[in-house]
C-alpha positions, 0 to 999 in steps of 0.5 A, spaced: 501 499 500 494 501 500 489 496 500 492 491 497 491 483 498 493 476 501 491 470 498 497 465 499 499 464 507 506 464 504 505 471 503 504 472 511 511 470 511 513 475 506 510 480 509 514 479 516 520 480 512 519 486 510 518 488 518 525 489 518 525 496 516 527 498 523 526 505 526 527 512 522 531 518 524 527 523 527 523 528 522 518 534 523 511 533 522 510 539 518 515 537 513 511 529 512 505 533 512 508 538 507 511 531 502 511 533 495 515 529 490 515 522 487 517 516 491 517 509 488 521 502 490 528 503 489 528 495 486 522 489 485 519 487 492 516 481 494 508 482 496 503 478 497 506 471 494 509 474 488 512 481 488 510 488 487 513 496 485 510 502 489 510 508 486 506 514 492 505 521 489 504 527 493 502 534 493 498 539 496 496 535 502 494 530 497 497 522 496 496 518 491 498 510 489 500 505 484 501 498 486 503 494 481 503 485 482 507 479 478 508 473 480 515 473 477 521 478 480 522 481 472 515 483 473 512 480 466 508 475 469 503 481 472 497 480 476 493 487 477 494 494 479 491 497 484 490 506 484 487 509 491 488 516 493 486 522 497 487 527 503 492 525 508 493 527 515 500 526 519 498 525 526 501 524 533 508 520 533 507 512 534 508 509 540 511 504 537 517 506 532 521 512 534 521 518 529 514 515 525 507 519 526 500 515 525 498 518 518 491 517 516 491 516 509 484 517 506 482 513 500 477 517 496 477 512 490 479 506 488 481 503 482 484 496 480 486 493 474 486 486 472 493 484 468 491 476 466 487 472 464 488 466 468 482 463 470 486 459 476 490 466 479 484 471 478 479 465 483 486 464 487 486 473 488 478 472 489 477 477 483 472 472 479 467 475 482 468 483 481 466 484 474 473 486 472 475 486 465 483 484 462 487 490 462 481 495 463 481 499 469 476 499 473 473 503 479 471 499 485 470 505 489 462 503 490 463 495 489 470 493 493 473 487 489 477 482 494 479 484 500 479 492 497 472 494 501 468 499 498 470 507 500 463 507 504 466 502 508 473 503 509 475 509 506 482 512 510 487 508 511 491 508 518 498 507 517 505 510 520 509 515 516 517 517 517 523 519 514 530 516 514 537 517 510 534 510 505 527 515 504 520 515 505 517 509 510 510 507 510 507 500 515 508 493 515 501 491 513 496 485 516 496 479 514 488 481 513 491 488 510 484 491 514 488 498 516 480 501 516 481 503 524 486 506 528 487 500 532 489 498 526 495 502 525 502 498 524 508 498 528 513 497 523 516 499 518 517 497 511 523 498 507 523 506 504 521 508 497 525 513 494 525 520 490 524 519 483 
């Protein structure tokens, strides 16, 4: 997931549990780079203290993410969505994970829309400050908001990109979800999404 948050250390333990995506069979660089289609979570994940859905778009080069987050596995506890998009560029295969390339995924825009109006949740995900109306989608691109820093600071997204028989992997963020730099780069995978 692309510049999302973690507000909870309970979340960190969450994220550990998605590290078991394990490798990825083997896939042709040009075939990552030339990824066309939809992608989404085949089932409600757990994220960052709560739970979340993937859905990826790609097309021509060109990416582009909803990430949506609720305290509940039904989702109708929901917390925020986060938008960000742009170029992408599969790179060089991971050292780390075999059949994975380090993919530098640029992030152009990023928008993010408040989905409660509790007071304690919004203070407690760091967006009191952000200027963020209930249920208008807002573009943070300039500003950040949370742990989302502004595009000036922090606009490409280093991660790693594979293939496997389950669909498309992506990696295990940091605690910090700071993927700004190449040192940075994950070194697992997380469970597929699939193509819708």
């Amino acid at each position: 997931m692309k510049a999302l948050f973690v507000t909870t250390s309970s979340a960190v333990a969450l994220l550990a549990t998605l590290s078991a995506g394990g490798t990825a069979e083997p896939a042709d660089r040009s075939a990552l780079q030339s990824l066309r289609g939809t992608y989404v979570s085949p089932a409600v994940e757990p994220w960052y203290g709560g739970f979340g859905t993937r859905e990826f778009v790609f097309r021509d080069g060109r990416w582009s993410l909803i990430f949506t987050h609720a305290l509940d596995p039904q989702m109708t506890m929901r917390t925020f969505q986060f938008r960000t998009g742009g170029a992408f560029t599969v790179g060089e295969p991971s050292a780390d994970v075999p059949g994975a390339f380090r993919t530098v995924f640029g992030e152009e825009w990023k928008h993010v829309t408040l989905l409660t109006d509790v007071p304690e949740i919004v203070a407690g995900m760091a967006m009191a400050a952000c200027g963020l109306t209930l249920n208008l989608e807002t573009d943070i691109s300039g500003s950040g908001c949370a742990a989302w820093k502004p595009v000036a600071d922090c606009g490409e997204d280093h991660d790693i990109l594979a293939l496997s028989a389950e669909g498309l992997h992506f990696g295990v963020r940091p605690a910090d979800n700071d993927m700004c730099s190449a040192d940075r780069t994950p070194t697992a995978l997380l469970p597929a999404v699939v193509a819708r």
